[in-house]
C-alpha positions as CSV (number, residue, x, y, z in Angstrom):
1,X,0.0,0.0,0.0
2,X,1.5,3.7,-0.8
3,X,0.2,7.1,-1.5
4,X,0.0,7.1,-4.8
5,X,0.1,3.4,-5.7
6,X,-2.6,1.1,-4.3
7,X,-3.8,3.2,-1.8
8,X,-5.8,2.0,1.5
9,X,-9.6,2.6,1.7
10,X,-9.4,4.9,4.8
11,X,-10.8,8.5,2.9
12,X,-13.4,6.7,1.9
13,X,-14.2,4.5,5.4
14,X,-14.2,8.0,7.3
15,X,-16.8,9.9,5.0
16,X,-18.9,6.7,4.6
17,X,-18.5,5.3,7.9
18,X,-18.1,8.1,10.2
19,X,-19.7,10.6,9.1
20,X,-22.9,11.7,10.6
21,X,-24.6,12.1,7.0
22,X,-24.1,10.0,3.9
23,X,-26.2,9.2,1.6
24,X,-24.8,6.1,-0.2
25,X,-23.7,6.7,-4.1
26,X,-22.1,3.6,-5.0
27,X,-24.0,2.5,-7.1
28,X,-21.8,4.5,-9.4
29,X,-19.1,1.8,-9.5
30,X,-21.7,-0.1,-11.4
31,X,-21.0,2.3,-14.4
32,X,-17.9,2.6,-14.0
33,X,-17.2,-1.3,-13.8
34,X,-19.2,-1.5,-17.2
35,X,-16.7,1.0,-18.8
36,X,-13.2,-1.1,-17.7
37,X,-10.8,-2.2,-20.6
38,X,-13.3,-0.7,-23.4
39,X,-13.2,2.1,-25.9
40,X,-15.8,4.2,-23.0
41,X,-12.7,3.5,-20.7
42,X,-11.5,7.0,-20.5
43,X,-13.8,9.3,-17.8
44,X,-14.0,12.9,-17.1
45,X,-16.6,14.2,-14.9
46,X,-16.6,17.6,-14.4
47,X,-19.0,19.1,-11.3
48,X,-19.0,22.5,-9.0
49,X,-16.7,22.9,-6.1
50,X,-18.0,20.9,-2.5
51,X,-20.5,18.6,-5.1
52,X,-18.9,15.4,-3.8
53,X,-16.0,15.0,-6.6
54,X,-13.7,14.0,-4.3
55,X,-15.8,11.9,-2.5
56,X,-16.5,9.6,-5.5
57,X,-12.8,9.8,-6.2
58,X,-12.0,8.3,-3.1
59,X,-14.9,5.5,-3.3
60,X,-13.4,4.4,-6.8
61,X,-9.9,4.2,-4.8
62,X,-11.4,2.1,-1.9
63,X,-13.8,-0.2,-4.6
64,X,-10.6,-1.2,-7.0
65,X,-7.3,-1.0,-5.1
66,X,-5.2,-3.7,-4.5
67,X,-3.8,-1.8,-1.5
68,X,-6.5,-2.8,0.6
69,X,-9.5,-5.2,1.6
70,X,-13.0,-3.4,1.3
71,X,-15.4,-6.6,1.1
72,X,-16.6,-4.9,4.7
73,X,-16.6,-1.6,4.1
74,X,-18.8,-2.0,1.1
75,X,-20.8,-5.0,1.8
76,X,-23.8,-3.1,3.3
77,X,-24.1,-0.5,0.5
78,X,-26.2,-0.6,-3.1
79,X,-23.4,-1.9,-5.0
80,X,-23.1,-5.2,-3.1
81,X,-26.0,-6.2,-4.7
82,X,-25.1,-5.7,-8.0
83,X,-23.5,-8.6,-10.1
84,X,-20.6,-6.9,-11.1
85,X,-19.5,-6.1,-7.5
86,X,-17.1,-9.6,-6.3
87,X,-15.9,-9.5,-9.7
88,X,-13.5,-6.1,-9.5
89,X,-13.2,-5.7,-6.0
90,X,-9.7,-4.7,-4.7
91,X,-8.5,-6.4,-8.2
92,X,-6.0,-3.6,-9.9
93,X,-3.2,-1.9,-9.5
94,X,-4.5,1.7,-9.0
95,X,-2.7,5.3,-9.5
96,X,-4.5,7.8,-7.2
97,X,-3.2,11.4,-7.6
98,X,-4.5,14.8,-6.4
99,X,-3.6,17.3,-8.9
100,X,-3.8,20.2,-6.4
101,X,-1.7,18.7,-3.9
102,X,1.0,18.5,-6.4
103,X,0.6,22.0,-7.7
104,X,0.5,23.8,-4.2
105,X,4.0,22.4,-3.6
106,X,5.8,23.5,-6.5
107,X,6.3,26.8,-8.2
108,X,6.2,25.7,-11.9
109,X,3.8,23.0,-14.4
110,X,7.1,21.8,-15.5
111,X,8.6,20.9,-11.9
112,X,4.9,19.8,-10.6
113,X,5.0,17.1,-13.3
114,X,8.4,16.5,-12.3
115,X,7.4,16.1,-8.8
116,X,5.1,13.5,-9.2
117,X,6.1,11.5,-11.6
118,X,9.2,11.0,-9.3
119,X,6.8,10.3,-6.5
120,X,4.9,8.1,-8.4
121,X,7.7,6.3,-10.1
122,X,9.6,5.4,-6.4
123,X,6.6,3.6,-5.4
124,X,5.9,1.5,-8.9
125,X,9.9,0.7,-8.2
126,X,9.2,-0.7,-5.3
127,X,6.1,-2.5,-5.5
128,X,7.4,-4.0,-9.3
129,X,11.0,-4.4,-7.6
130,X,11.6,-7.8,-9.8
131,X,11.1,-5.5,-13.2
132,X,13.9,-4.1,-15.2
133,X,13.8,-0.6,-15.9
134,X,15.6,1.4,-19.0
135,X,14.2,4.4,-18.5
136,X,13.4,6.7,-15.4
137,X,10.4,9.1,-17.0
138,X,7.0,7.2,-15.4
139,X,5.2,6.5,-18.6
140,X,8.1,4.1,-19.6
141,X,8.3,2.7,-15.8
142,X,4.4,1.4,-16.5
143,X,5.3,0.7,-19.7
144,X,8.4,-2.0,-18.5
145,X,5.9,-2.9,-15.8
146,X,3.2,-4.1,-18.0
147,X,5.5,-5.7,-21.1
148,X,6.9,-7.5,-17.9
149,X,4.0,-8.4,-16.1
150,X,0.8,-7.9,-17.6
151,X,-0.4,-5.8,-14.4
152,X,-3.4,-3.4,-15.7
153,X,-3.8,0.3,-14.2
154,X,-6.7,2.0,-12.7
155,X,-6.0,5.7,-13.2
156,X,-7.8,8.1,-10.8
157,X,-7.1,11.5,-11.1
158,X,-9.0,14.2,-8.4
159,X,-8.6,17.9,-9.5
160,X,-7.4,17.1,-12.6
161,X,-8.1,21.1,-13.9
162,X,-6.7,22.6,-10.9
163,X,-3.8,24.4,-13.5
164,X,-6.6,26.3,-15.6
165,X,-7.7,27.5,-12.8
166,X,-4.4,29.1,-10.9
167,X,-2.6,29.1,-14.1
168,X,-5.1,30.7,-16.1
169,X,-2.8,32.1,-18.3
170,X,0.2,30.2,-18.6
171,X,-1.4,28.4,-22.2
172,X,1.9,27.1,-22.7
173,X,2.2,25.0,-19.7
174,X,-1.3,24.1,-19.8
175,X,-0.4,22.5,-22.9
176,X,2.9,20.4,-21.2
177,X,0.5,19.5,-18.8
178,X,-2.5,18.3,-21.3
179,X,0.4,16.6,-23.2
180,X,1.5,14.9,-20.2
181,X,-1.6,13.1,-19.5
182,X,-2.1,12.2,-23.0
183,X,1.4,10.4,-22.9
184,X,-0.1,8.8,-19.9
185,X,-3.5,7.5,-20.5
186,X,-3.9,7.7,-24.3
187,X,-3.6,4.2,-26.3
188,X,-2.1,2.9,-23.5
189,X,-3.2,-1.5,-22.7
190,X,-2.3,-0.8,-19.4
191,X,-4.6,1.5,-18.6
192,X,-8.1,0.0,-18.3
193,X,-10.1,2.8,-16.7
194,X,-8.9,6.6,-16.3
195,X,-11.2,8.5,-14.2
196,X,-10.3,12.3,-14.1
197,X,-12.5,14.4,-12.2
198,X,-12.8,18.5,-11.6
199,X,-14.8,21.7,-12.0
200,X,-14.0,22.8,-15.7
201,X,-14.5,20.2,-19.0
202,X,-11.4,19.4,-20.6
203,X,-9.3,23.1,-21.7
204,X,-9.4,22.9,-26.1
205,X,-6.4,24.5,-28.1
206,X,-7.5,24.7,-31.8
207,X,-9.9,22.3,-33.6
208,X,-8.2,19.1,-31.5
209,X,-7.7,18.2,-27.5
210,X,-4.9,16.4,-26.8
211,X,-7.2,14.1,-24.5
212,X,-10.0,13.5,-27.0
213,X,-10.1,10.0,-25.7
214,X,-12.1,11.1,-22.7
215,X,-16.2,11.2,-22.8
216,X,-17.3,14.1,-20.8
217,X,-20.0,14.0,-18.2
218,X,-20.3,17.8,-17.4
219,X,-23.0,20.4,-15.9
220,X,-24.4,20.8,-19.3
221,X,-24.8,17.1,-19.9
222,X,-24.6,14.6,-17.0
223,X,-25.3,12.1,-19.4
224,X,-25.7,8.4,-17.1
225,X,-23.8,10.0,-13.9
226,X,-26.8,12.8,-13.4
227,X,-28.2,10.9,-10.4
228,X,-24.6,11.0,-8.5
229,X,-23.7,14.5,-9.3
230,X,-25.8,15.7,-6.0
231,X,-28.5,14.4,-3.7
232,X,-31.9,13.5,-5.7
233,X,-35.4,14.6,-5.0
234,X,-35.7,11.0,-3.3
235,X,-32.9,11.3,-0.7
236,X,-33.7,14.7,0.5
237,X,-37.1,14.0,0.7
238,X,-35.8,10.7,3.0
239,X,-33.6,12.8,5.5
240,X,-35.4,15.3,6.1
241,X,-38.1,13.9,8.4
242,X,-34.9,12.4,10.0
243,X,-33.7,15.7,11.0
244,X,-37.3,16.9,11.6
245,X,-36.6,19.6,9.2
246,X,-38.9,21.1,6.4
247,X,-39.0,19.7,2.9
248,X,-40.8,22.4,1.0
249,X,-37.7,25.1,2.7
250,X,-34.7,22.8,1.9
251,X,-36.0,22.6,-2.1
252,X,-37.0,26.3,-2.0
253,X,-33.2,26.6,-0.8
254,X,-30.8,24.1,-1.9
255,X,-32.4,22.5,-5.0
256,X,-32.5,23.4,-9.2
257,X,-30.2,21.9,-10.8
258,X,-32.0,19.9,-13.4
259,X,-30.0,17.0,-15.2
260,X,-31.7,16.0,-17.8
261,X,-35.1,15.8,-16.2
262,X,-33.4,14.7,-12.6
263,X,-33.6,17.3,-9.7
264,X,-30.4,17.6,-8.0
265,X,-29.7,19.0,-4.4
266,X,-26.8,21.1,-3.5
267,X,-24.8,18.0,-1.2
268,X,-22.4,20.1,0.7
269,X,-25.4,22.8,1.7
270,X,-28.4,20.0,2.0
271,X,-25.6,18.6,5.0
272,X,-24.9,21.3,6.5
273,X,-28.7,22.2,6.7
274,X,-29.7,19.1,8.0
275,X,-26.8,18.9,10.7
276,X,-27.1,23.2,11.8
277,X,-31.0,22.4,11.9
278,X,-31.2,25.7,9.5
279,X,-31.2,27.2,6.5
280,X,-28.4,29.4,5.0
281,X,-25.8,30.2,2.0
282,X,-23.5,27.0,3.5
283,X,-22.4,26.2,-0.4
284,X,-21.4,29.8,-1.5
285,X,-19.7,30.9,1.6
286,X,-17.0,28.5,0.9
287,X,-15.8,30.7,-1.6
288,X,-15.6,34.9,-1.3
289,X,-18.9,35.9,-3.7
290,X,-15.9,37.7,-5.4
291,X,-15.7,34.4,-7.8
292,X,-19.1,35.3,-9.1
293,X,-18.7,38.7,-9.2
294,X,-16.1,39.6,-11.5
295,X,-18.1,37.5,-14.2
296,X,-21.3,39.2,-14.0
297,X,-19.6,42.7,-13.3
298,X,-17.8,42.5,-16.7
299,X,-18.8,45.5,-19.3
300,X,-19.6,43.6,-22.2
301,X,-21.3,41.5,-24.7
302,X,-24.9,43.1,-22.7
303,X,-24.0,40.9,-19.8
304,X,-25.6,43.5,-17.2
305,X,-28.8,43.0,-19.3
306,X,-28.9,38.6,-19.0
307,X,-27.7,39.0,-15.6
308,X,-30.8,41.5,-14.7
309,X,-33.0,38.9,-16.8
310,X,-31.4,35.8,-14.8
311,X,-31.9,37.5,-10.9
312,X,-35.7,38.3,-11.8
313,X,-36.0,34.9,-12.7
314,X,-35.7,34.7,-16.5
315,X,-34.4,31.8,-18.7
316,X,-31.5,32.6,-20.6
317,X,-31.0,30.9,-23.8
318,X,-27.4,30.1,-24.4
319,X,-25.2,28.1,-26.7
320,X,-22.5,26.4,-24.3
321,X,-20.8,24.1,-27.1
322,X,-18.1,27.1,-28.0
323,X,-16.8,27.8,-24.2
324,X,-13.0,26.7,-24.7
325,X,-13.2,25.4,-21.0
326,X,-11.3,28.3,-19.0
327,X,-11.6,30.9,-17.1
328,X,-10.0,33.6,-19.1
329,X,-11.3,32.8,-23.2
330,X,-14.6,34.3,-23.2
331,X,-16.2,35.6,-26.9
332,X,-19.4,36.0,-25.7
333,X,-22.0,36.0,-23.0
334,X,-22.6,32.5,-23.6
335,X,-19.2,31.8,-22.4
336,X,-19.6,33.6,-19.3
337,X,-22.6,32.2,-18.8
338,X,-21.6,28.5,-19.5
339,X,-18.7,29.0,-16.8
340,X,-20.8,30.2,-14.4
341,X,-23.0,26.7,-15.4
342,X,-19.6,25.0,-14.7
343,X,-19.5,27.1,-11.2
344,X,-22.5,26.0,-10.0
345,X,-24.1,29.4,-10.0
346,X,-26.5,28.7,-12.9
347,X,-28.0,25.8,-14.0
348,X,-28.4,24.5,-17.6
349,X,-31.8,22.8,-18.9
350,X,-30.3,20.5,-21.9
351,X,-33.9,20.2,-23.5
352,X,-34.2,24.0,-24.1
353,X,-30.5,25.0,-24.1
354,X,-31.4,27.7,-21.5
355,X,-29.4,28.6,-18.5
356,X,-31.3,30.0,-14.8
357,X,-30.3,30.8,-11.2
358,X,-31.2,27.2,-9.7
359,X,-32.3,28.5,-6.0
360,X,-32.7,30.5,-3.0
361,X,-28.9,30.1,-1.8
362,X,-27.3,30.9,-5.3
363,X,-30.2,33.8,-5.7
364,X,-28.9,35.8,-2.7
365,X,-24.9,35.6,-3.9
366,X,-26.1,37.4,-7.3
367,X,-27.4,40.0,-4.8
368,X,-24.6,40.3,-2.8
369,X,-22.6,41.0,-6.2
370,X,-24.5,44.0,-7.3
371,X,-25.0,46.0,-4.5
372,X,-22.0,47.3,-4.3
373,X,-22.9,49.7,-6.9
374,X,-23.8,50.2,-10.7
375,X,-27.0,48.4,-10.5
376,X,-28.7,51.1,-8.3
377,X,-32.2,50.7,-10.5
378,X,-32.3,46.9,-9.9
379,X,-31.7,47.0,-6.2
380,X,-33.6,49.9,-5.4
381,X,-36.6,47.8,-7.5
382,X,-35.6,44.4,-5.0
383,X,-35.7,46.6,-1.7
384,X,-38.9,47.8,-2.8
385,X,-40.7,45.0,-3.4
386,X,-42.1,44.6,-0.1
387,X,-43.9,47.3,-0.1
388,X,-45.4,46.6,-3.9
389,X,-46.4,43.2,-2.8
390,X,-48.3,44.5,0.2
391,X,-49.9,47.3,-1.9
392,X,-51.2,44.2,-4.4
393,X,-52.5,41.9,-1.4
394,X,-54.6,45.5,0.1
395,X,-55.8,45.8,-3.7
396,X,-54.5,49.4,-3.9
397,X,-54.3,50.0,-7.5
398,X,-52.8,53.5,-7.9
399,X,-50.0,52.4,-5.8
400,X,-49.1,49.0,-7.8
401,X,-49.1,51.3,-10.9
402,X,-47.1,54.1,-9.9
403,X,-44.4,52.0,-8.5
404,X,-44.1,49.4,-11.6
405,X,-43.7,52.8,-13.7
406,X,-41.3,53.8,-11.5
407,X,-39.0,50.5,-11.4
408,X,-40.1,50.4,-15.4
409,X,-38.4,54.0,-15.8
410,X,-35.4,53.3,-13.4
411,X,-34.0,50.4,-15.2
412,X,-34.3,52.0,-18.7
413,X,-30.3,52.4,-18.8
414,X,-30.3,48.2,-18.0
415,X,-33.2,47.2,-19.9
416,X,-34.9,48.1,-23.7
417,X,-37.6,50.6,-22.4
418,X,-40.5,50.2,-25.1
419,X,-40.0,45.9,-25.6
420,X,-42.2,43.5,-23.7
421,X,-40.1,41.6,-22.6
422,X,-38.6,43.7,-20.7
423,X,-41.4,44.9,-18.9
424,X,-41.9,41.0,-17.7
425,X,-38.4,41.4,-16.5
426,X,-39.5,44.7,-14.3
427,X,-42.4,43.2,-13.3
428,X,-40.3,39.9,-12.0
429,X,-37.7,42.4,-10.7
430,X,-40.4,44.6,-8.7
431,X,-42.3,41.7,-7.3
432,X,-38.9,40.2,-6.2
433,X,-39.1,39.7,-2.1
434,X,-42.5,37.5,-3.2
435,X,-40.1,34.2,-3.5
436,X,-40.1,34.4,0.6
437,X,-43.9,33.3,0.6
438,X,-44.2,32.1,-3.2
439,X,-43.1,29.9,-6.1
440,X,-43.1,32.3,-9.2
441,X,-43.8,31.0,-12.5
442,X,-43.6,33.0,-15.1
443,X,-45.7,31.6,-18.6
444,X,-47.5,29.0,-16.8
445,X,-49.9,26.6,-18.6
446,X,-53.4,27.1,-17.3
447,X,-56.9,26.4,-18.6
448,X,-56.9,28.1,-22.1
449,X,-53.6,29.5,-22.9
450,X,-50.4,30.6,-20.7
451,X,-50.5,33.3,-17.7
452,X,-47.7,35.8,-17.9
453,X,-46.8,35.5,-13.9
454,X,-48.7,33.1,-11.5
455,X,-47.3,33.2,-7.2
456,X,-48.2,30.3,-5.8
457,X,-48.3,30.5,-2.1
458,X,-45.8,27.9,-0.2
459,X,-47.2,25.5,2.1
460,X,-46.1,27.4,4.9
461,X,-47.6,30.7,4.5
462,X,-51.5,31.8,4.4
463,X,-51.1,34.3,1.6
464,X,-53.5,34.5,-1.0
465,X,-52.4,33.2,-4.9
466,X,-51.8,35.9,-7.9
467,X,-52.7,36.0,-10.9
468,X,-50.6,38.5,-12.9
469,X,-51.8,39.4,-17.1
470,X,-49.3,42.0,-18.9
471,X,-50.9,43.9,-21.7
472,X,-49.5,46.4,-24.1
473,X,-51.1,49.2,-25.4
474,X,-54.7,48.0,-24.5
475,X,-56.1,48.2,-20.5
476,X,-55.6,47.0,-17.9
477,X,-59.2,46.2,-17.9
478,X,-58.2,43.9,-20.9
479,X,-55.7,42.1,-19.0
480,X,-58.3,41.0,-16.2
481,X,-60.9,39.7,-18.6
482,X,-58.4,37.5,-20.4
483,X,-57.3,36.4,-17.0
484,X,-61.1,35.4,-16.8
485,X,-62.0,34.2,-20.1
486,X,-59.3,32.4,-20.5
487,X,-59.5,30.7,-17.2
488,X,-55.6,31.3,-16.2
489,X,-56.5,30.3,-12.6
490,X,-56.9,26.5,-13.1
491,X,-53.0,26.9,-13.7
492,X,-53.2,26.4,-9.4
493,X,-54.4,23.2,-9.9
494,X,-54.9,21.9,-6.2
495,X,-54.9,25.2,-4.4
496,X,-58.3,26.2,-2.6
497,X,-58.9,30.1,-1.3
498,X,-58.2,33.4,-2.1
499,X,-56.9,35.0,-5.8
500,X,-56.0,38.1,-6.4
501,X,-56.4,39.0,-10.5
502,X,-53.3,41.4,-11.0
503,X,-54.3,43.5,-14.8
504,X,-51.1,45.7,-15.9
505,X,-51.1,47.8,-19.3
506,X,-48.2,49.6,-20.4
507,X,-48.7,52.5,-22.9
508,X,-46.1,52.8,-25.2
509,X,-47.4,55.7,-26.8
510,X,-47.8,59.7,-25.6
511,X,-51.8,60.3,-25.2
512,X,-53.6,63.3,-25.4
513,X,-55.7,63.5,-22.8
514,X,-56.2,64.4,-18.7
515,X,-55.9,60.8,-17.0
516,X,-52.9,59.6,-19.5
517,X,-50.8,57.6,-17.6
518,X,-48.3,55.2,-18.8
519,X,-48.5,52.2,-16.4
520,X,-51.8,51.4,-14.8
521,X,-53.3,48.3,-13.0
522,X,-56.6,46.8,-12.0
523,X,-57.2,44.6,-9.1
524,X,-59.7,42.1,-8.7
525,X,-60.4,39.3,-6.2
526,X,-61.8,35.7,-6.4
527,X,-62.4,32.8,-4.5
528,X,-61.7,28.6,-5.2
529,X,-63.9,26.5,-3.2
């Protein structure tokens, strides 16, 4: 057993063991057992920062090492069940290496590589002490090792991009680096599984990556691995009567990332929930809100304009297939926006191609970043939105109109003034503090046709439902009778009580006469029995 070479199964017996949470993922070795010795062979899973990446890392360690015995340690979890499970256990030799670890002790790419492969190559050495060696560089030392003794590699590589993100700019040593582990793991028989994992997809230099072998299972495409790249909709909704704490608040919090049609949980902040007996930013105050802010701060390619879009609660259409998987090479917003997917602080629906700010958590680090300054209209419309959604509940019309024409007017240097869009986005924007005691849809399917805003009260609050119709250059008279006649309320389904029927017409043109006005609002109330 050594620390690169065959290592024990002790990281992985302390989180699974001793940990007061864990919710078991090993299940995962079942994919990854199906993938040994074929062309699929090469893995590189790419997930936010505190989303369990080294944690699977060290379970693949523990499952396939010859270093150790884990029969025990794994014999009351999913994957002893599965078929595949005696037939690889603690069978191969396997390479674990933390990138980081080797970077944080030397100054340069070139004498990190040089680092470990020395490292790595004293412990093949002695394990293989009966093989001759004829060269000293590591990808010959495996290569004698295997032409000697047939001895198959497991390859598991934990922070694999750590470089492209403290050596942003360094390209060129990127490169030695890329080239290194194509050396390495490329067309090589004695590697029969290479699992890389980290926060960024594999860097691309021109029309070719030097590690093309690997299939990528990213935040844009999960592919198979979605299940395991948080907690599920199932295991929340198991440990929280455990902790007696409230469903409904931990998915209002900590949940949206959608993978393909599977809702995943934030792991690190669902944990830290569940063992504070709270709820709070856990997941973004592991990093300074500085890492998100000098993405969306940047003065270009309309950015200020998506990200306005994205914290009132707009879908962003992007196309993430061009991001060249850094932190420095951005074109265009997309690529801001698909490394902020990458992040964690957006997440990306692969059936529409459209990018949103999954929850509560991530929702209040975008505010922390603009109110610093620059975005005066947009927070002055969030701090007021108290006060507009109280003035909607007391059915005070004048108010509700005056201060959507307000927010409307103060966000003209943001948004497109005359575009209707962009008074949805106001709206959104003004009605902001209403995620507390709602879940805001915006376009939601209902009886005849699609309402423009529908607030949904949560089950822990006694507020009445909204109804909200935007019209343009009609009434807002209009607005309610479409609301009517078009039956938007079925669109709350199972809810029973009080609905307040929100009309709002914007008129884009100057009118000549006494009571012109360009905002105004009707209110009107109903009851479902």
């Amino acid at each position: 057993m050594g620390l690169y070479l065959n290592p024990g199964n002790e990281e992985f017996r302390n989180a699974a063991i001793h940990s007061k949470i864990y919710v078991d993922k090993t299940e995962m070795i079942k994919f990854t057992n199906s993938q040994l010795f074929g062309e699929h062979k090469n893995i590189c899973v790419s997930r936010p920062r505190r989303f369990g990446k080294s944690m699977a890392a060290n379970m693949l360690v523990a499952y396939y090492s010859k270093g150790c015995d884990s029969k025990e340690l794994f014999e009351n979890f999913k994957i002893a069940d599965d078929s595949s499970f005696k037939e690889h256990l603690n069978k191969y030799n396997v390479i674990h290496l933390n990138i980081q670890q080797f970077l944080g002790r030397t100054e340069t790419i070139h004498e990190m590589l040089e680092l470990l492969s020395r490292k790595v190559t004293r412990e093949l050495k002695r394990e293989f002490a009966d093989a001759t060696y004829y060269e000293e560089d590591l990808v010959s030392v495996i290569e004698e090792i295997y032409a000697q003794t047939h001895s198959f590699f497991v390859f598991i590589i934990d922070e694999w991009d750590c470089i492209f993100r403290v050596k942003g700019e360094d390209t060129e040593a990127q490169k030695l680096y890329l080239n290194f582990l194509r050396d390495l793991l490329k067309n090589q028989p004695y590697c029969i599984l290479a699992y890389m994992t980290g926060i960024l997809p594999i860097k691309k230099y021109g029309e070719h990556s030097a590690l093309n072998m690997f299939d990528e299972y990213s935040m844009t495409n999960q592919r198979e691995l979605a299940e395991f790249t948080g907690f599920t909709e199932q295991e929340v909704q198991e440990l929280c009567p455990q902790y007696d704490m409230s469903y409904d608040k931990m998915k209002q919090w900590y949940d949206g990332y959608d993978l393909k049609g599977i809702q995943i949980y934030n792991p690190r902040s669902v944990v830290m929930s569940l063992s504070g007996h709270d709820f709070d930013s856990y997941w973004t105050k592991t990093e300074t809100y500085e890492a998100l802010k000098k993405y969306i701060q940047m003065d270009m390619y309309n950015l200020k304009e998506l990200v306005t879009r994205l914290i009132a609660g707009s879908s962003i259409e992007i196309n993430p297939d061009k991001f060249q998987n850094d932190m420095t090479t951005f074109a265009s917003a997309d690529d801001v926006l698909t490394l902020l997917v990458h992040l964690g602080y957006l997440t990306y629906d692969f059936d529409t191609c459209t990018v949103h700010i999954p929850n509560q958590e991530v929702q209040k680090e975008f505010i922390n970043c603009i109110e610093d300054g620059g975005w005066e209209p947009v927070m002055d419309a969030i701090r007021k939105s108290e006060e507009l959604l109280a003035a909607t509940i007391r059915g005070e019309e004048e108010t509700v109109a005056r201060m959507i024409e307000n927010a409307h007017q103060e966000n003209t240097s943001i948004l497109a003034y005359n575009d209707e869009n962009s008074l949805a986005c106001v709206i959104a924007l003004a009605y902001y503090s209403a995620k507390k005691n709602y879940v805001v849809y915006r376009e939601l399917a209902g009886g005849k046709g699609f309402a423009d805003m529908v607030f949904v009260p949560r089950k822990t609050t006694q507020t009445p439902a909204i109804v909200v119709e935007l019209k343009w250059n009609q009434t807002a008279e209009a607005a309610i009778t479409q609301i009517k006649r078009k039956q938007y309320v079925e669109s709350l389904k199972d809810y029973r009580g009080e609905v307040i029927l929100v009309g709002i017409n914007y008129e884009s043109k100057e009118l000549k006469k006494d009571d012109y006005k360009k905002h105004s609002c009707k209110i009107e109330r109903i009851t479902m029995a």
